[in-house]
VMD Tcl script that draws the C-alpha trace (Angstrom):
set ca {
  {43.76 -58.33 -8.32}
  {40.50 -57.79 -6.52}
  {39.04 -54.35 -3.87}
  {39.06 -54.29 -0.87}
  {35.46 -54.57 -0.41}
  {35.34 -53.84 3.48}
  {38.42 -51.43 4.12}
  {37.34 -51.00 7.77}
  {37.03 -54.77 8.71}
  {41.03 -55.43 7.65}
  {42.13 -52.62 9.61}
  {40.82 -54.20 12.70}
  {42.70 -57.82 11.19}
  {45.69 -55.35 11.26}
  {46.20 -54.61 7.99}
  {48.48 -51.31 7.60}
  {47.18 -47.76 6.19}
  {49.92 -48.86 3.35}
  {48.58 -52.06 2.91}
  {45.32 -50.65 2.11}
  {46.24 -47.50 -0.24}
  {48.23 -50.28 -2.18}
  {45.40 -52.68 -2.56}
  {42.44 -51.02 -2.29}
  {40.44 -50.63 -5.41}
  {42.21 -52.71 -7.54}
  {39.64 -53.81 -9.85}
  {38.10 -53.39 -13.29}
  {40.95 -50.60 -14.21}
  {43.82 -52.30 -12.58}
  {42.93 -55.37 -14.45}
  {42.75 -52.99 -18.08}
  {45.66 -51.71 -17.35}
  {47.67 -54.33 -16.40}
  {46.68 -56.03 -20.04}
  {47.69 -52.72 -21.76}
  {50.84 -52.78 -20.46}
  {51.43 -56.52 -20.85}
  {55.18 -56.44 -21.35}
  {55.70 -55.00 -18.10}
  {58.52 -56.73 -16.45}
  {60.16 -58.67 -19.72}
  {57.58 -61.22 -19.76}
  {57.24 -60.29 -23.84}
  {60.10 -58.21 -24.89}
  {60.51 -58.53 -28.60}
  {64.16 -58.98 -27.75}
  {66.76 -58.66 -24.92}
  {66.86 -55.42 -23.81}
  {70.11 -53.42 -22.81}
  {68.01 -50.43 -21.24}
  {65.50 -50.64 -18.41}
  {64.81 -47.05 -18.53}
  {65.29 -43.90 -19.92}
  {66.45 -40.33 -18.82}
  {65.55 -37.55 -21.23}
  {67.22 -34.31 -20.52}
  {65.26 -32.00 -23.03}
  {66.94 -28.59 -24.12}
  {64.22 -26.20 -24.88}
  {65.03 -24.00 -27.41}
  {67.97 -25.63 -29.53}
  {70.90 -25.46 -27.93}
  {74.36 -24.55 -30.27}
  {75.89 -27.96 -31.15}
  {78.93 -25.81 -33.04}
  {79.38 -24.44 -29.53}
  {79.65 -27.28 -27.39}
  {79.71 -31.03 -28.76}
  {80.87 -30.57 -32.48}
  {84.20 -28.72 -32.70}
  {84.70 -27.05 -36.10}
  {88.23 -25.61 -36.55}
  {87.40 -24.15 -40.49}
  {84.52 -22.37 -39.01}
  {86.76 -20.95 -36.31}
  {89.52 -20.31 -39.09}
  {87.15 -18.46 -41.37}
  {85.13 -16.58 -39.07}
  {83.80 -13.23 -40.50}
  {83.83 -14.90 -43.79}
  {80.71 -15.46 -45.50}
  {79.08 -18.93 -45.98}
  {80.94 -20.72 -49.01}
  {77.48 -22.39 -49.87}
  {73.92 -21.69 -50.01}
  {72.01 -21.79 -47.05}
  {69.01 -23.99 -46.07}
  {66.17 -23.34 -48.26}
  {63.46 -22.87 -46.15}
  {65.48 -19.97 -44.08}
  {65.06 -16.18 -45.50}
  {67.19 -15.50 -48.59}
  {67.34 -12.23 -47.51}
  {68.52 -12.59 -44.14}
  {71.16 -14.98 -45.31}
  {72.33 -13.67 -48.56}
  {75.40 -11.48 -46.98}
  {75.24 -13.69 -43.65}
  {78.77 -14.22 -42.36}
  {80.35 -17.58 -40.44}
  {80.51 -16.78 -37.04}
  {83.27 -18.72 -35.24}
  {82.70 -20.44 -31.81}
  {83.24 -17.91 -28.88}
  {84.67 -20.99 -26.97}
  {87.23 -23.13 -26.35}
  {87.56 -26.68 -27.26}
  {89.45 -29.19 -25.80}
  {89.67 -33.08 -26.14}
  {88.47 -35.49 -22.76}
  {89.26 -39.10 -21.69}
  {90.50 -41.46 -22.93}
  {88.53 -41.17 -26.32}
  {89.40 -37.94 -26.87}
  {86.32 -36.56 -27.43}
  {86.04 -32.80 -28.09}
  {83.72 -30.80 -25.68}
  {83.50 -26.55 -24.93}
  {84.29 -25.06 -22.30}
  {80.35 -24.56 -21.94}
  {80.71 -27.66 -20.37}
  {83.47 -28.32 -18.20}
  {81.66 -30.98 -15.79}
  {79.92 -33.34 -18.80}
  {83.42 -33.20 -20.35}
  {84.63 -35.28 -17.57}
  {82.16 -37.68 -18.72}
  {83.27 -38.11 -22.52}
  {83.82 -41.39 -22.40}
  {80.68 -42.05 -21.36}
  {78.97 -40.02 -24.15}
  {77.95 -41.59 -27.09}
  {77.64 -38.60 -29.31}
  {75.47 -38.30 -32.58}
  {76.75 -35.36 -34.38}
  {74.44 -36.42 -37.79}
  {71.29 -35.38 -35.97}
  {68.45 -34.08 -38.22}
  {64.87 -33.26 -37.86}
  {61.83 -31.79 -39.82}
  {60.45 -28.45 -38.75}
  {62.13 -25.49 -39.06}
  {60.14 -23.85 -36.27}
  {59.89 -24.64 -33.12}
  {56.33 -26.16 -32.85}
  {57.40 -28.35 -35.36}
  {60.82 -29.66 -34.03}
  {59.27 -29.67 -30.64}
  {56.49 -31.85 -31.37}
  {58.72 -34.31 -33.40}
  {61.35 -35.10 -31.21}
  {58.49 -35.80 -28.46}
  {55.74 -37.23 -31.06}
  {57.56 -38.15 -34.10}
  {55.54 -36.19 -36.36}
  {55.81 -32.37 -37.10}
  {51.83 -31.54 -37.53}
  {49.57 -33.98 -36.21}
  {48.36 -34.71 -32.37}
  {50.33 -38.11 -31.84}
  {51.26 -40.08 -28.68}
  {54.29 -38.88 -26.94}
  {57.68 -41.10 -26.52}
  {57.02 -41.17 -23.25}
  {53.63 -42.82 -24.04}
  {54.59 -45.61 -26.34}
  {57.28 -46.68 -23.86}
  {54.60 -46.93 -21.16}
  {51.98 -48.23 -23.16}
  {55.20 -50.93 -23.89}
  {56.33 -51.89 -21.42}
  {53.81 -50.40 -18.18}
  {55.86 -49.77 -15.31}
  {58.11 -51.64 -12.93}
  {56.27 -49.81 -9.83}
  {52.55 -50.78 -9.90}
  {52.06 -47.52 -7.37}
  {53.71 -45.58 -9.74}
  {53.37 -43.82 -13.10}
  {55.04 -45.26 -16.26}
  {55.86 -41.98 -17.55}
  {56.87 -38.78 -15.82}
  {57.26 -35.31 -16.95}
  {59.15 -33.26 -14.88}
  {59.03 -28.85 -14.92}
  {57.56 -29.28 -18.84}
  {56.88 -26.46 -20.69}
  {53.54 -24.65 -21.88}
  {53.97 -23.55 -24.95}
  {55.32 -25.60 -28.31}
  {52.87 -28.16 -27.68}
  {52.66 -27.93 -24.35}
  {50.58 -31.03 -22.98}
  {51.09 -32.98 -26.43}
  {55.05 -33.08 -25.40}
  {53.99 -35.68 -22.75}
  {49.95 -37.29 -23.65}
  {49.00 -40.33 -25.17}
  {46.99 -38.97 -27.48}
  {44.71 -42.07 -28.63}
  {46.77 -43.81 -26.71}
  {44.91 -45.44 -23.51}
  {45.28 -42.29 -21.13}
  {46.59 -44.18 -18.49}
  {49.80 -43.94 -20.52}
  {50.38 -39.90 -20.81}
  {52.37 -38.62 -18.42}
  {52.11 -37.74 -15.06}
  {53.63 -34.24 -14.65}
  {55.57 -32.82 -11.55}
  {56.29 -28.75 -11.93}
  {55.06 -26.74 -15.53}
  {57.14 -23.93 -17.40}
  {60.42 -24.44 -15.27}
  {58.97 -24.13 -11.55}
  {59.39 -27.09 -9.23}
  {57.20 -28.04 -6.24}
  {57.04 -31.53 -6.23}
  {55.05 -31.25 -2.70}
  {52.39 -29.03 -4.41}
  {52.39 -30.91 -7.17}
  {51.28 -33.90 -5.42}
  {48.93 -32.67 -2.40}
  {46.06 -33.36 -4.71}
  {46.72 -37.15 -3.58}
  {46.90 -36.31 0.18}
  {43.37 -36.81 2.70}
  {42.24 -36.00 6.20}
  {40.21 -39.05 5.63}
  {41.30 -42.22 7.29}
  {41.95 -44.77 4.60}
  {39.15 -46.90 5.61}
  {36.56 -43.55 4.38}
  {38.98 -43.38 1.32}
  {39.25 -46.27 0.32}
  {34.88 -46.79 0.10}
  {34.61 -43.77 -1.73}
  {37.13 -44.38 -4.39}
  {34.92 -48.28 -4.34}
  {31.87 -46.74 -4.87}
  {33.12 -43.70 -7.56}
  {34.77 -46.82 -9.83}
  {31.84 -48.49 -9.27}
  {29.50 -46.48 -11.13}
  {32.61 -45.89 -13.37}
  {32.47 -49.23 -14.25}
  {28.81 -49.20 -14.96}
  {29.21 -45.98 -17.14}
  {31.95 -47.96 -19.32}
  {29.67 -51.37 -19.26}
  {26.88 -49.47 -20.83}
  {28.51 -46.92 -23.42}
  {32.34 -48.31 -23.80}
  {33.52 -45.19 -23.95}
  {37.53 -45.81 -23.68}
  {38.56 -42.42 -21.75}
  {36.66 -44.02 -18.95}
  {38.98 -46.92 -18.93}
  {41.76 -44.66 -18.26}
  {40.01 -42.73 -15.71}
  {39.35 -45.71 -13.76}
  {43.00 -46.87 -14.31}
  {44.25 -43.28 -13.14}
  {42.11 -42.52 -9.86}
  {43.16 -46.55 -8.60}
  {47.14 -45.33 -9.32}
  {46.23 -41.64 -7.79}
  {45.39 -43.40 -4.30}
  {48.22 -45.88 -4.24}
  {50.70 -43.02 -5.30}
  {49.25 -41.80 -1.93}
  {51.99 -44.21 -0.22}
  {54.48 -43.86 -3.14}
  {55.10 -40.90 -4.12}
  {56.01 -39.06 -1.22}
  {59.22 -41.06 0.00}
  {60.43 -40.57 -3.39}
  {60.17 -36.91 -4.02}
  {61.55 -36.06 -0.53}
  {64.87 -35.38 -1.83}
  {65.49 -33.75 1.31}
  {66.28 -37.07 2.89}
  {69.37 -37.29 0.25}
  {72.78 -36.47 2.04}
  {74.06 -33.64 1.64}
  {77.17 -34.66 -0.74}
  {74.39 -36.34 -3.25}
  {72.70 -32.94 -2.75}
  {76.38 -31.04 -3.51}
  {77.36 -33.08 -6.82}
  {73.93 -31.93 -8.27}
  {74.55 -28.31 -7.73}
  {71.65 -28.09 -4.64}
  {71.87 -24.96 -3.02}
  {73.69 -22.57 -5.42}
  {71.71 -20.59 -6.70}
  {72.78 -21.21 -10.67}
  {72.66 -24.84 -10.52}
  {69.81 -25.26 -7.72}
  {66.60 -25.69 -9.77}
  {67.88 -27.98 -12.67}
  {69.56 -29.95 -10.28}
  {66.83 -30.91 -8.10}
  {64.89 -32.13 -11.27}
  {67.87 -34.02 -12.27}
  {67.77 -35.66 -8.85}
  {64.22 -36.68 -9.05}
  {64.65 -37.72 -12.12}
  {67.25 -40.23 -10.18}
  {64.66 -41.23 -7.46}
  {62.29 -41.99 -9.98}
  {64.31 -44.17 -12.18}
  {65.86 -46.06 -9.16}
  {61.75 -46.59 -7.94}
  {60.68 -48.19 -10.92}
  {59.47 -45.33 -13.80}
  {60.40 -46.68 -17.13}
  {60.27 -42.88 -19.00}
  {61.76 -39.82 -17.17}
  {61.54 -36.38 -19.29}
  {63.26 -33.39 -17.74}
  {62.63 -30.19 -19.07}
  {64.44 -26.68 -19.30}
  {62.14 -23.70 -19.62}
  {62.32 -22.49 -23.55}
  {65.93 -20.23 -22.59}
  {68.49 -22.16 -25.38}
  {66.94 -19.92 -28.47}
  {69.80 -17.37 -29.18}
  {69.03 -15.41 -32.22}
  {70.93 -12.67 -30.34}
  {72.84 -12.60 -27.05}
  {74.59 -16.11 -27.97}
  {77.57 -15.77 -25.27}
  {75.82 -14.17 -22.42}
  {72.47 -16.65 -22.46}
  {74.15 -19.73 -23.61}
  {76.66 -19.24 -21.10}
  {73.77 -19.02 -18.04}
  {72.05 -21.56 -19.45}
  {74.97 -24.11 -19.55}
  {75.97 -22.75 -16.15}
  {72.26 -23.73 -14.94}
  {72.70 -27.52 -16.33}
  {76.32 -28.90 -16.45}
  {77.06 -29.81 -12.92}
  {73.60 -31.28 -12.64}
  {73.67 -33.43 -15.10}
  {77.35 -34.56 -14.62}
  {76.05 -34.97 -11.26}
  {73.09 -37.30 -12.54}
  {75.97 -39.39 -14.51}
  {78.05 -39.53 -11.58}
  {75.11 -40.62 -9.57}
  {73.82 -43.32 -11.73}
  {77.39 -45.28 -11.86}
  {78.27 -45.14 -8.82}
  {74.96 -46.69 -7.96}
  {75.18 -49.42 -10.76}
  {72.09 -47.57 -13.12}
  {73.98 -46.39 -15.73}
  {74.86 -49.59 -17.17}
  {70.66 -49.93 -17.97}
  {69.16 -46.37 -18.06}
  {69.71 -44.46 -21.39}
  {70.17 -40.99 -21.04}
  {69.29 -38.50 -23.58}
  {70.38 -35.14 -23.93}
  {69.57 -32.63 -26.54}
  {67.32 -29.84 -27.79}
  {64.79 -30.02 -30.76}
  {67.33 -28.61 -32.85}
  {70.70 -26.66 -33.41}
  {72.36 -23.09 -34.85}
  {73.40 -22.02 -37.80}
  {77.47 -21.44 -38.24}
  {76.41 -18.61 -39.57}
  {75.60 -15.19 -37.26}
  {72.21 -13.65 -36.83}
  {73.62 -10.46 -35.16}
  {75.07 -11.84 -32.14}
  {73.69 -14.70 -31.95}
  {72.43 -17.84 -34.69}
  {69.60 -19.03 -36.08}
  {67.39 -22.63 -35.85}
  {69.46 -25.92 -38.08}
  {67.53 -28.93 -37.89}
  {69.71 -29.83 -40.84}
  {72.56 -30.81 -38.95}
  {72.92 -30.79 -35.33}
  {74.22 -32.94 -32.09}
  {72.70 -35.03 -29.21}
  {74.19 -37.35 -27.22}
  {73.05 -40.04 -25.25}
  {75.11 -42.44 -22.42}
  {74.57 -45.45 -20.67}
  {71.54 -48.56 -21.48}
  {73.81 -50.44 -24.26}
  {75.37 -47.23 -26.40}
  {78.89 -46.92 -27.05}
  {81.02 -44.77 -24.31}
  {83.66 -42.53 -25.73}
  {82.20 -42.18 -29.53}
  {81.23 -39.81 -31.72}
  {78.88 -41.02 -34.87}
  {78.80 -38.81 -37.78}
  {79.64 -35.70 -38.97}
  {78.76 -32.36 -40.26}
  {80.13 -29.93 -42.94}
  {83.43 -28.12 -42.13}
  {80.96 -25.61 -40.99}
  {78.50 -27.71 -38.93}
  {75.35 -26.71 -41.19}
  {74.44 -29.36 -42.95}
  {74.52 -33.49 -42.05}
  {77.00 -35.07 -44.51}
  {78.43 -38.45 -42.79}
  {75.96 -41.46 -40.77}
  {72.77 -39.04 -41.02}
  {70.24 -39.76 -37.94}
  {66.98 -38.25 -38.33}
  {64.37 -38.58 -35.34}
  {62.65 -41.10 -36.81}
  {65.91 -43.49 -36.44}
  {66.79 -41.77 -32.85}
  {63.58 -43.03 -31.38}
  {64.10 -46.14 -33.25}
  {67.36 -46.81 -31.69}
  {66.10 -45.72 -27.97}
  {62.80 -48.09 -28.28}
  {65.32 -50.92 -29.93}
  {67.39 -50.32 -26.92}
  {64.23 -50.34 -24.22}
  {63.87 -54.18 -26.13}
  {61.14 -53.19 -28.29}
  {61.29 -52.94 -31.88}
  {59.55 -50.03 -33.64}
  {57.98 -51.53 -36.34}
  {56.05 -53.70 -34.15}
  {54.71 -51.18 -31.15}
  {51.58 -50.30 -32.62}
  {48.08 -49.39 -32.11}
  {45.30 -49.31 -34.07}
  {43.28 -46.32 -34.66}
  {41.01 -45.06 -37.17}
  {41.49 -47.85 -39.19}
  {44.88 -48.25 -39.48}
  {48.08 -49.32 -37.28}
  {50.08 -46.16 -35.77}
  {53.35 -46.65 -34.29}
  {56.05 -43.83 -33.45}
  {58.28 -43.81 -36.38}
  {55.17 -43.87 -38.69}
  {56.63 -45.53 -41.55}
  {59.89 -44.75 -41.37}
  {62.85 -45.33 -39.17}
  {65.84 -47.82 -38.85}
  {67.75 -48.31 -35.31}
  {71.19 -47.02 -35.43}
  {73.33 -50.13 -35.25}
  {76.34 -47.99 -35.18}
  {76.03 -46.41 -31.30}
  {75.41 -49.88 -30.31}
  {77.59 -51.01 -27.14}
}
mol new
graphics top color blue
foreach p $ca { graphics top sphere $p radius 0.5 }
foreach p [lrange $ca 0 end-1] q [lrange $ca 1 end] { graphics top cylinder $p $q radius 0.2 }
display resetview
C-alpha cells in the first residue's frame, strides 16, 4: 500500500474521485494498522469461526429478566409474600428486611417449536424463540451501575480497560478497509460513557467510531466532519503532507497515540466514499423500513439504529453496539416504563432478526441482547431493584443453539443456581465464537499480558450450535 504522491496527475489518467479517497494516503498508518489487525480476513484465526460478526443490542439500565425471558410461576403464586430467603448481601438490610415478592404484571406464554417462554412485553421477539438461545444463569460483578456497565463492555468493574468492541477489532481488523472495525451507535454519556466503546491502551485505531450520543440519531451530522468543498486532488495533498510530518513526529519520539492518529485521519478520508451509501437508509424500501418500526413514532428511533446496525454488518464492520438511552432502571413505575420501553424495541429488533435471515446473515452474525443487569423478585414500591446475581440475556444466530434456554434461577429468579455464566465466560463464548480464543488475545502493557477475561473465563460449550 503506497500514497498517492501526485493526486492531480491521476485524475487527468482518469482515475475516479473514489479511486482516489480510497487510495490516497495509504502509507505509514495503513501499513501499522494493517499489522495490528493481522487476522483480518481468517488468514490466522485460532480456529474456525462460526461468527463473522457481532450485533450487540445493549439495554441501558437492566432490564426485568422475571418480566420477560425467565417465567417464574412460584413467584407469581406467592406474590405479596415476603422473600423465603435472605437477600443479596451487598443490597440494604433495611430496605429488604420486610420486602415482599412481587409477581410478574405479565403474561407468559410458550413460542415455537421449542417452547420457549417469553412476556407479553415482547410479542414480536417471541416469534423468534426458536431462534433465541437464552442464558437465564447470567451473573455479573457490580451492584451499581458504573460497575455492571463497565464490565459487560470492559470486563472489569473498576479499572479503564479496552472495550469488547476493541479486542474484536484489534482481532480481527475489519472486512471493509474504508470502514471502521468497531461502531457504536446512539451510546450513552454517563456510566462510563466513552470507556463503553475505547481501546484504552489498546492501539486507538481500534476504539470505536461512534454515530449518535445519549439516544439521538443523526447519522448525516454525525459524519459531515468527513465531507469537503475541496476537490480530492487539494484533499488528498493535504492529508499527504499532515501524515507526513505525522510520520516524522512518530520517527523521532515513538509516541504510539500518533500511530493511531495517522491510522484514523487515512480511514476518516476513505470513509469519505464509504460511509455515506451505507447510512442512507433512506434508499431502503419501504417494507424493510415497515418491519423495523420506521415511521411510528414508538418504534421510529430504535429502529433506525437497528437498521444501521444491518447496513453496517452487511458492509463489512466486525463489532456493531446499539445502545438504548439509560430508560430500563425501574425502581418505581415498573409497568408503565418497562412497558414504553419494550414498546420502543420489540418490533425493531424482531425486525433486525427477520432481516438478517432472510438475507442469509444470521447464520454468521451473533446477536446479543441484554442489559448490564436484572431486578429483584422482590418489589421496591412499584417497581424492583438492580440483581446482577441472577439475570437473563440472550443471544441468536453465529453458531448458538436456536430454541434453548441454558440455566436457571431460583423459584424466584434472584439468585443463579443451575449452568452459572458470569461475563467473564459470556465474552469468552462470543470471542470463541468470532474464532478467537480468549486466553490467547492479548496485549502487553505495563509489563504484563492483558486480555478481556483477565484471568478468568471459560467459553460456554453448552449454547454451542
Amino acid at each position: 500500500m503506497f500514497p498517492i504522491r501526485n493526486p492531480k496527475s491521476a485524475i487527468r489518467n482518469g482515475i475516479s474521485r473514489r479511486e482516489i479517497l480510497k487510495s490516497a494516503a495509504c502509507g505509514f498508518g495503513s501499513v501499522a494498522l494493517s499489522g495490528l489487525a493481522g487476522t483480518a480476513n481468517g488468514s490466522t484465526f485460532h480456529h474456525t469461526p462460526r461468527a463473522k460478526r457481532v450485533i450487540f443490542l445493549f439495554m441501558h439500565g437492566g432490564p426485568s429478566h422475571v418480566d420477560s425471558f425467565d417465567y417464574k410461576p412460584e413467584l407469581q403464586k406467592r406474590g405479596g409474600q415476603k422473600l423465603p430467603f435472605a437477600p443479596a448481601k451487598n443490597l440494604d438490610p433495611a430496605a429488604t428486611a420486610t420486602a415482599k415478592l412481587m409477581a410478574s404484571p405479565w403474561n407468559f406464554s410458550q413460542y415455537g417449536q421449542s417452547g420457549l417462554w417469553v412476556s407479553d412485553l415482547f410479542p414480536h421477539v417471541a416469534r423468534h424463540a426458536d431462534d433465541l438461545c437464552v442464558i437465564r444463569s447470567m451473573q455479573s460483578t457490580g451492584q451499581s451501575h458504573g460497575q455492571a456497565v463497565c464490565m459487560l463492555h470492559t470486563g472489569t468493574d473498576n479499572f479503564v480497560r479496552p472495550s469488547m468492541g476493541a479486542w474484536v477489532s484489534y482481532g480481527l481488523g475489519s472486512d471493509n478497509r474504508d470502514l471502521p472495525g468497531f461502531v457504536s451507535i446512539s451510546p450513552s454519556a454517563s456510566h462510563g460513557g466513552p470507556r463503553n466503546y475505547g481501546s484504552a491502551f489498546l492501539p486507538a485505531a481500534h476504539q470505536g467510531t461512534t454515530i449518535g450520543a445519549n439516544g439521538k440519531l443523526d447519522p448525516k451530522a454525525n459524519f459531515r466532519y468527513l465531507t469537503s468543498d475541496s476537490p480530492a486532488a487539494v484533499q488528498a495533498r493535504k492529508l499527504e503532507f499532515l501524515q507526513a510530518m505525522n510520520r516524522d513526529h512518530l520517527a523521532r519520539t515513538s509516541h504510539a497515540p500518533v500511530e493511531g492518529m495517522i491510522a484514523s485521519m487515512e480511514l476518516a478520508y476513505r470513509m469519505q466514499s464509504a460511509a455515506p451509501p451505507v447510512i442512507g437508509i433512506e434508499n431502503e424500501p419501504q417494507h424493510i423500513r415497515d418491519l423495523y418500526g420506521i415511521g411510528v413514532e414508538e418504534t421510529d428511533h430504535f429502529g433506525r439504529q437497528c437498521l444501521l446496525a444491518r447496513r453496517f454488518a452487511e458492509a463489512g464492520v466486525r463489532y456493531l453496539q446499539v445502545s438504548t438511552p439509560n430508560v430500563w432502571d425501574q425502581h418505581g413505575g415498573l409497568v408503565k416504563e418497562h412497558t414504553k420501553n419494550a414498546l420502543a424495541v420489540d418490533k425493531p429488533i424482531a425486525g433486525l432478526l427477520t432481516d438478517l435471515k432472510q438475507r442469509g446473515l444470521l447464520e454468521d452474525t451473533l446477536v446479543v441482547w441484554g442489559g448490564e443487569f436484572g431486578r429483584t423478585p422482590i418489589a421496591q414500591g412499584d417497581g424492583r431493584d438492580h440483581n446482577p446475581q441472577g439475570f437473563t440475556m440472550w443471544l441468536a444466530g453465529g453458531g448458538v443453539k436456536g430454541g434453548y434456554a441454558h440455566g436457571e434461577t431460583d423459584e424466584f429468579g434472584y439468585f443463579a443456581v443451575k449452568d452459572k455464566v458470569h461475563m467473564h465466560d459470556l465474552h469468552a463464548t462470543m470471542l470463541h465464537l468470532l474464532g478467537l480464543d480468549h486466553l490467547k488475545l492479548t496485549y502487553r502493557y505495563a509489563g504484563r499480558d492483558f486480555r478481556l477475561t483477565d484471568v478468568y473465563g471459560e467459553v460456554v460449550r453448552g449454547i454451542l450450535g
